[in-house]
C-alpha positions, 0 to 999 in steps of 0.5 A, a space after each residue: 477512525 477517529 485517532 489517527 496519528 498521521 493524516 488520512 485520505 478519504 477514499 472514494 467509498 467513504 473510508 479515511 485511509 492514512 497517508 503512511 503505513 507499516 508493510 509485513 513482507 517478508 516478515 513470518 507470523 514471529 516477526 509480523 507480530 512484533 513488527 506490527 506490535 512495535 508500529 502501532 506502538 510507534 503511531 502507525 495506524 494503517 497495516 499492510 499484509 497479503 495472503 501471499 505473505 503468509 503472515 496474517 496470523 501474525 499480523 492479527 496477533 500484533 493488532 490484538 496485542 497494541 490494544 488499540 481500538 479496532 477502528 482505529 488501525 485501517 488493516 490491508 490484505 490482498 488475495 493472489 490468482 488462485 481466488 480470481 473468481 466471484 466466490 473465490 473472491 468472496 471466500 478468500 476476504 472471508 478467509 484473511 478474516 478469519 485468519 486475521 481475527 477480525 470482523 471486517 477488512 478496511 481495504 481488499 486488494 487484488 494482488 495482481 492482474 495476472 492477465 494471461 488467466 483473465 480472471 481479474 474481471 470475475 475477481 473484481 466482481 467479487 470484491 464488489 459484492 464483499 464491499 456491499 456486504 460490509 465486511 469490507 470498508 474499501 476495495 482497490 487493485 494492486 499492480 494493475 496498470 489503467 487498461 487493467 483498471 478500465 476495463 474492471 471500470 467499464 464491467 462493473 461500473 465501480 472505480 477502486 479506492 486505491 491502487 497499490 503500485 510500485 512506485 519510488 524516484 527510480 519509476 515515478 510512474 507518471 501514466 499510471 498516476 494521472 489516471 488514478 487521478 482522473 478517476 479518483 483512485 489513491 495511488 498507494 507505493 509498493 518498494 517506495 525507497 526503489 527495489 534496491 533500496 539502500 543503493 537509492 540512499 546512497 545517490 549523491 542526490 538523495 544524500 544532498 537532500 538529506 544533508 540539506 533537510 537533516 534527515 535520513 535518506 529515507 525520510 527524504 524519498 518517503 517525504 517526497 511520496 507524501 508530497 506527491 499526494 501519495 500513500 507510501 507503506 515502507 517496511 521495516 523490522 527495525 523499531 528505530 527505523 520505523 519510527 524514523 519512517 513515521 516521522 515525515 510530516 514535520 518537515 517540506 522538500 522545495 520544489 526544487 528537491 522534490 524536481 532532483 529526486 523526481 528527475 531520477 526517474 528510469 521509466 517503466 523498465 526498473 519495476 515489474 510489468 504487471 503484464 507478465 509476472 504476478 501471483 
């Protein structure tokens, strides 16, 4: 990528991933077009969709329509258990490719572990076979927690890029980022303003921080990402609030209010156990 409008993070294949994204659910294919159109147009530069969002088309759309050169937009998508398999795998990366209408993916997810079908190992083996086709550029796990990650790392010798979790002040998920950490794998944040977005801003301590900054709430809680080391994809359809949302790298949170944000923390129990629920 050689015009990225926001720092970037070198992923462990090789691929330059920016720090901050634009994510398209629940947007349909209408919307996900003029979402995706109106961020790169704002400067965004890194793109996240999934199959199960069923909006690609849009998405591919909005990407051919900023006219922005194609290395550099770093496009996202995931795929969800029904493709937990070697050929699956490989079928469905050829399938978002084509409905994307691109000729290669910058990062491939698997959505969930779904460890009760105990597929994601074949599922991982597939990506890899994708990775070393070329026709993606990075590849990485969603919502996977470290004895998912190692054992995909102990059967195939291969560490993802990137493991997209959902993450905020409310579940800082301090276990799971120390072993990405260890292991080289970016921790990127899924519902990165909390599942109930709106009544985190609302906490007197992120409207304390936000006085205190002069910024909005959520500009706050995505800085606090951003100083954690992590890649934060928040969503919006609204063009004022994306480009609020891009604009995080022109300010610092001290330590001290990056330790009150952090010290909202619940633990485990306030984000979906990976376990147990999945697609």
């Amino acid at each position: 990528m050689t015009d990225a409008l926001t720092p970037t993070e070198r992923l462990l294949h090789g691929a330059d991933m920016p720090r901050i994204g634009a994510g398209t659910w629940p947007l349909d294919d209408t919307d996900a077009e003029r979402v995706v159109t109106d961020a790169l147009a704002a400067g965004y530069r890194l793109i996240d969709t999934a199959q199960g969002y069923r909006n690609e088309l849009g998405v591919g759309r909005g990407l051919k329509a900023s006219g922005l050169r194609r290395e550099d937009i770093f496009v996202t998508s995931k795929f969800g258990k029904q493709s937990h398999g070697r050929d699956l795998a490989v079928r469905a990366c050829e399938r978002s490719l084509d409905t994307l209408g691109l000729d290669y993916l910058d990062l491939m997810l698997i959505h969930w572990p779904n460890p009760g079908q105990d597929r994601y190992v074949e599922a991982w083996e597939g990506l890899v076979q994708v990775l070393e086709s070329g026709r993606v550029k990075a590849i990485g796990t969603s919502n996977f927690k470290p004895a998912h990650l190692e054992r995909i790392i102990q059967a195939t010798g291969v560490v993802p890029d990137v493991n997209q979790i959902e993450l905020s002040p409310a579940s800082v998920r301090r276990e799971a980022r120390a072993f990405h950490d260890a292991h080289g794998i970016v921790t990127e944040s899924w519902s990165p303003i909390g599942g109930n977005g709106a009544k985190m801003l609302d906490l007197p301590v992120v409207q304390q921080v936000a006085a205190q900054t002069r910024r909005t709430a959520a500009q706050v809680v995505l800085r606090w990402h951003v100083q954690l080391g992590l890649v934060v994809v928040p969503k919006s359809s609204n063009p004022d609030r994306l480009r609020q949302n891009l604009d995080v790298f022109s300010f610092e949170l001290s330590a001290d209010q990056m330790g009150a944000l952090s010290a909202l923390d619940q633990g485990e129990s306030v984000v979906a156990d990976s376990d147990r629920t999945g697609h």
